[in-house]
N, C-alpha and C positions, 0 to 999 in steps of 0.2 A: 774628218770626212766632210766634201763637199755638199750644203744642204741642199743644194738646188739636183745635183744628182741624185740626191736620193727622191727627193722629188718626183724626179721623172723616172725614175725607174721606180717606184711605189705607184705611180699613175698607170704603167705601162705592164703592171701585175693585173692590174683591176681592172672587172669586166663591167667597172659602175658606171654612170654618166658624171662624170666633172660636175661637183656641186662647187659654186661663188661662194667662199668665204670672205663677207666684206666689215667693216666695220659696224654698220650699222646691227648685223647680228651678234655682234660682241658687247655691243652697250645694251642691247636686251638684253642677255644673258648675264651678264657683269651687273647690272641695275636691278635686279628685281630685289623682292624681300628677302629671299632665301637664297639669292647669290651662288646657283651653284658653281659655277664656274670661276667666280671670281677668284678663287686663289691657283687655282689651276692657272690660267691666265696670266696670273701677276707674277710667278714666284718661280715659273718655268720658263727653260728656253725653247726657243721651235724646233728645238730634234729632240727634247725631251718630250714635249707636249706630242708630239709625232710618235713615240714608241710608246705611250699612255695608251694611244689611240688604237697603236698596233695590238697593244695586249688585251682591250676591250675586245676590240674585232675576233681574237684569237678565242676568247672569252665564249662570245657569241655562238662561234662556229663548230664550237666543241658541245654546246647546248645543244644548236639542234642535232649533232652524230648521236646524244645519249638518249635512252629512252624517256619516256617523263614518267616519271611512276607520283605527280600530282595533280589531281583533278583542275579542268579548263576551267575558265571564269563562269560557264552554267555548266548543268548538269549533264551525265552522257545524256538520260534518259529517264522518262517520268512513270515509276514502277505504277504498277495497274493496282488499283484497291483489291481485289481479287486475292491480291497477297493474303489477305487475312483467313481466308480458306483455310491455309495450312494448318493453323494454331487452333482452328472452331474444328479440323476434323478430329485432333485427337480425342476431341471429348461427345464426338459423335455417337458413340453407341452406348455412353452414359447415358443421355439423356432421358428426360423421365417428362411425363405427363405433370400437365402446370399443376394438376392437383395434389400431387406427389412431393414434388419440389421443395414446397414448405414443411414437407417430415426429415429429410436428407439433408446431412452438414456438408456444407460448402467449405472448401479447400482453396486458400491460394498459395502459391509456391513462393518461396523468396530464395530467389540464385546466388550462390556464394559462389564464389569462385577456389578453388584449390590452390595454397598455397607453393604449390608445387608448380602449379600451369604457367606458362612461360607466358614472360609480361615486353619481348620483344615484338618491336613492330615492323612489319616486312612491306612486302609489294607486291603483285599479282597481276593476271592478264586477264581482261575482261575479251570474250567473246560471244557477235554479233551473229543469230543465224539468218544465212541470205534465201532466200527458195531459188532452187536449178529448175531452168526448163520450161514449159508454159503447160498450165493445170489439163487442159485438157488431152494433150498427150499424154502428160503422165501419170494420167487416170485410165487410160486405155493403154498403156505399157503394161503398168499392175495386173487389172486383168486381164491380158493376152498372156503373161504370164502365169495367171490363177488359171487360164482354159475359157475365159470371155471375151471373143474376137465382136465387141460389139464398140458402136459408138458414145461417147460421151456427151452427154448433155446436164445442161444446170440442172438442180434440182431444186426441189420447190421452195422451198426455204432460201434462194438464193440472195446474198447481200452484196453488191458491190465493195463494201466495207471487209467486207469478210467470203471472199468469193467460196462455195463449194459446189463440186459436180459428181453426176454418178453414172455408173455402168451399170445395165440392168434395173429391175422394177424396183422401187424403192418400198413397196408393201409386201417385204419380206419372202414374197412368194415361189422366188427365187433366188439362184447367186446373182450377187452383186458388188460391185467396189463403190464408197463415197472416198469423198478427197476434196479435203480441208486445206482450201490455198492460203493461208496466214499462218506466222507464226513459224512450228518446222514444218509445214504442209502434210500434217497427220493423213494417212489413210487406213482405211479398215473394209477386210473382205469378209462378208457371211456368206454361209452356206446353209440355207434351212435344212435340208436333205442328212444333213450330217448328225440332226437329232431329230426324227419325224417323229411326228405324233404317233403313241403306241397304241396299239389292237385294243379296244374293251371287250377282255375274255368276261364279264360279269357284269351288267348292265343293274343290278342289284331290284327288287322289287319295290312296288308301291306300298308306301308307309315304313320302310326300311330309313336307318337312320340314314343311312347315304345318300337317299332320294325317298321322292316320289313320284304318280305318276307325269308331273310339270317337272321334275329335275333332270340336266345333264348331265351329272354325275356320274362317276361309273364305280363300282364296288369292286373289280380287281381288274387289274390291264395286266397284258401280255409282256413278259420279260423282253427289254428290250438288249439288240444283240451287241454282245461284249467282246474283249479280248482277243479283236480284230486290231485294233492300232498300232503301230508301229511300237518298238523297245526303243531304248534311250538311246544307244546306238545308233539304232536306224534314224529318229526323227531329230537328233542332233545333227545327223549329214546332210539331211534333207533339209533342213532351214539353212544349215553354213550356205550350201548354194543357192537356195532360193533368196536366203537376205542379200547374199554378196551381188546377185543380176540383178537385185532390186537398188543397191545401193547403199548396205550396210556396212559402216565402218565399226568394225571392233574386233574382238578377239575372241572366237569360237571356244577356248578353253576355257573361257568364262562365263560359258553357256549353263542357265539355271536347267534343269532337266526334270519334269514331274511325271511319274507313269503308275497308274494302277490299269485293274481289267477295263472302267470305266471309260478312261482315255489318257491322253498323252500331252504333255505342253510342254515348248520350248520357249524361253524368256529369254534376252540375249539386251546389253545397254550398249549405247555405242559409247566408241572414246575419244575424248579430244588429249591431244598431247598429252598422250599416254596414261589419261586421266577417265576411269567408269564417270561417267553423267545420267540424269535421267532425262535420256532419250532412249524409248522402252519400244523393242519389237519383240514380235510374239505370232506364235502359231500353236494351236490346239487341232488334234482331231477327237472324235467322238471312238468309242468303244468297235465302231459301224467298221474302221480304216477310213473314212471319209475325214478331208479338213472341213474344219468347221468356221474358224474362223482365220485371219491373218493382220496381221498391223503393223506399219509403220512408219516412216518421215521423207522427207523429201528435201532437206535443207543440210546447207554447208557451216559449219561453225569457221567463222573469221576474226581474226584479231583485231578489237577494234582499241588496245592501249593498254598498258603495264600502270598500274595504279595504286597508291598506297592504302597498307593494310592495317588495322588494329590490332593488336596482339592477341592471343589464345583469353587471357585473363581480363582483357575491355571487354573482348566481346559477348563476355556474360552478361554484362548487364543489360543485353540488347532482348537476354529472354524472358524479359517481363513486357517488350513489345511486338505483337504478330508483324509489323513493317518489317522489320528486319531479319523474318524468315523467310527460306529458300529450298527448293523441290533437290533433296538428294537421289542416286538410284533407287527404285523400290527392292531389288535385291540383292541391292553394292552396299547395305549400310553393315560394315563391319560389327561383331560380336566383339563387344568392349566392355573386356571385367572392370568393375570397379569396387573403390573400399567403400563402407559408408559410416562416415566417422564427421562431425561436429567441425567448425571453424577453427579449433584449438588442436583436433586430434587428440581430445582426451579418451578417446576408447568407447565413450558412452554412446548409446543409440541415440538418435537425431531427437529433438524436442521440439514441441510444435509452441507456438506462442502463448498460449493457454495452461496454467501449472497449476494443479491441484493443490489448495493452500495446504500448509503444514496446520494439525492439529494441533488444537489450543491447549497451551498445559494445564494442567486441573491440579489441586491443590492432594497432596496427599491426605487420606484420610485412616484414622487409627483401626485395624482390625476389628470387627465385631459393630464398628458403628453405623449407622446407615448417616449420609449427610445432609446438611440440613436440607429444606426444601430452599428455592428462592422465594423471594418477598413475591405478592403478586397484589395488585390492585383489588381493593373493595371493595363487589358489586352486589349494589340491594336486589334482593331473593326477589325474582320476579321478573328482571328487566336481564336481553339478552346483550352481553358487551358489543361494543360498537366494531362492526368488520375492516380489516386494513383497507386501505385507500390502495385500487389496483387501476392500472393502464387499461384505457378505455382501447376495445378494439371492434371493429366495424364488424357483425355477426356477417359467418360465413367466411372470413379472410382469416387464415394462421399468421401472428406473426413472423415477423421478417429473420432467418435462423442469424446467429453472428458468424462470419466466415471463420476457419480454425487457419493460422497461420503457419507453415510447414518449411523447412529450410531445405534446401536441395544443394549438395555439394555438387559443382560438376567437378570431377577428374582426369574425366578424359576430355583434349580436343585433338579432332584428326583434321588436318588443312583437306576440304573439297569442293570442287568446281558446282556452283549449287546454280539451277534455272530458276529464272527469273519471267516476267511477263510486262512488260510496258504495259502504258494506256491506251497503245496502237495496236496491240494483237502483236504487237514485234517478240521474240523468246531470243533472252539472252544468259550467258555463263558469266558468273561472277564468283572473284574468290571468297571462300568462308571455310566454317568449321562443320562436322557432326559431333557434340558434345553428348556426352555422356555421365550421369550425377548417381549420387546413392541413392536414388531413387529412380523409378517412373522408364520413358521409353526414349532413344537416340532424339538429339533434335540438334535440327539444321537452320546457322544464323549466318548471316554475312558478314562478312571482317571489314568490307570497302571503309575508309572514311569517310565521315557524314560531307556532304556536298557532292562525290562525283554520282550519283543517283538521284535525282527528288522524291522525296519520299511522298504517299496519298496521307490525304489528312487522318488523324489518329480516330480510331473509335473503341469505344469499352470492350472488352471481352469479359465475356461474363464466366466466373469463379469452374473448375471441376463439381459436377455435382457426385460423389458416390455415395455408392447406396450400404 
């Protein structure tokens, strides 16, 4: 084949500018320390050195048609400390008064992983959410929709940073919609009306324990009115339409549905690619028939890149760090039996780090005889033996308990799209697990390899206190 035709017909494929291949760039490249070129150069002819070139280029072009499932040379995005919220609330309603604390053994978990949990490692799509619209229309959408044809204005709290605005009086005294423009642009409608303060049938006497005569108290209030709100039926259809003109993406058949006489709530999450997320709406009325409250978001989930993942069995070990926890649905988190059995599966119940020594053998002694006593030191009649040497402790302070060390098998993970929080207020889906161990409650960790997120600097989480 003629090289000079292909030449020009290789020139007349390409939509590049004619780059000068001259000598002078060949003795760089041929010259340096690490010579990459140099044998390429030396050892090829110009139509082979020409189809090198072609199969790089070909090389290239097929790069960029595939997705990248590896993180860019920086981070997508710099998670918000915030994160650590997640892991301080499970232990939220332990909590105990500091004077307490030092009666109460301290727990910490150490995560095993299940030799069973799959140790491949995949790739995921991370999604960004954008806000639709501009805040103050779609603060008076909402409530033209709730029955508040009124206008919107900032409200007092307002931040450029973090803009929000509201409909109606903000000192409860009415309906009103707020609308949180960061993030997925949260909004929440109240309605005082829909739980009014009740009649004092009983004003109670002076010197009564309920009051006196300085007290507001009131010794019995008037039944307030019930078993006016809609049935499950009813306020399931009622929200599918009112979420859907609001802008709710998900699946009404997975609507949570709560009803006694009191009142009635519909909890509904939306979905991304075919995935529950928590992104949480909800509508409650009161016992009255009136709504009481309404919530929900304002933003588009976008794909912002397919990225590699850590397997089911790494990402255990990520749950002795709150960074690498992540906001599952509050009513999407499946019911996940699990066994609870030891690193070996020898059958035994879990052991905590702490083993009760094994009793000392003692020497047999013959029927009938009592044994001797021990030796004990010689002290003149008079004088009392000198006291053990004990740990000096500053009066008023209990020492410090030793924490009890507890294994947690997880055995289940379920692959879920878990929300996340920048340091901008930005809310993003990122892939992970909800595990599940032979102990304790679901918890939700992220699978991303370390680099495409920056993580906030680490801080101590302090021990389970139970009581």
């Amino acid at each position: 084949m003629n090289d000079n035709n292909l030449d020009a017909r290789l020139r007349a494929a390409s939509d590049a500018e004619p780059v000068s291949f001259d000598d002078s760039m060949a003795h760089r490249a041929t010259s340096s320390r690490r010579r990459p070129l140099a044998r390429l150069l030396y050892t090829t002819t110009p139509a082979s050195r020409r189809s090198v070139g072609g199969a790089l280029a070909a090389v290239a072009v097929t790069a960029l048609a595939l997705p990248a499932v590896f993180p860019a040379q920086s981070p997508l995005f710099s998670l918000a400390s915030a994160g650590g919220q997640t892991m301080n609330s499970m232990n939220s309603d332990m909590a105990a008064p500091e004077s307490k604390m030092s009666m109460m053994p301290f727990i910490q978990y150490n995560y095993l992983a299940d030799p069973e949990l799959s140790r491949t490692a995949g790739s995921g799509m991370v999604y960004r959410f954008e806000l639709e619209g501009e805040p103050r229309s779609r603060a008076e959408e909402i409530a033209a929709e709730l029955g508040l044809n009124e206008t919107a204005t900032k409200s007092t709290y307002f931040d450029p940073a973090f803009p929000s605005w509201v409909v109606g009086p903000e000192d409860g005294s009415a309906p009103s919609v707020s609308l949180y423009w960061s993030g997925t642009g949260s909004w929440w409608y109240n309605n005082p009306a829909a739980y009014p303060l009740q009649e004092c049938t009983d004003p109670g006497q002076p010197g009564d324990v309920v009051g006196d005569e300085n007290s507001e108290l009131c010794a019995e209030y008037a039944a307030p009115t019930s078993g006016l709100n809609p049935t499950e039926g009813e306020a399931s259809a009622i929200a599918e339409e009112l979420f859907e003109r609001l802008g709710f993406d998900g699946d009404p058949a997975e609507f949570t549905v709560y009803r006694d006489v009191w009142g009635t709530t519909v909890s509904a999450s939306e979905e991304v690619d075919g995935n529950r997320v928590a992104v949480e709406w909800s509508i409650n009325w009161s016992g009255n028939g009136e709504i009481a409250f309404v919530s929900g978001h304002s933003a588009t989930a976008v794909e912002a890149g397919t990225f590699a993942t850590v397997s089911a069995a790494d990402a255990v070990d990520r749950l002795n760090d709150w960074r690498w926890f992540g906001a599952a649905p509050m009513d999407g988190v499946p019911w996940m039996s699990a066994r609870a059995y030891d690193a070996v599966d020898s059958g035994e119940p879990l052991r905590t780090e702490s083993v009760d020594a094994e009793p000392s053998p003692t020497e047999s002694v013959e029927p009938g005889l009592e044994p001797e006593p021990l030796p004990t030191e010689s002290v003149d009649p008079g004088l009392e033996p000198e006291p053990l040497p004990t740990e000096s402790v500053e009066p008023g302070l209990e020492p410090e308990p030793t924490p009890t060390v507890m294994d947690m098998i997880i055995s289940v993970a379920k692959p879920q799209l878990l929300m996340v929080w920048d340091n901008n207020g930005g809310a993003w889906l990122v892939p992970g697990f909800v595990m599940q161990g032979s102990e304790g409650w679901p918890l939700a960790v992220i699978s991303l390899i370390e680099g495409v997120i920056e993580l906030p600097d680490p801080m101590p989480i302090e021990p389970a206190i139970v009581d």
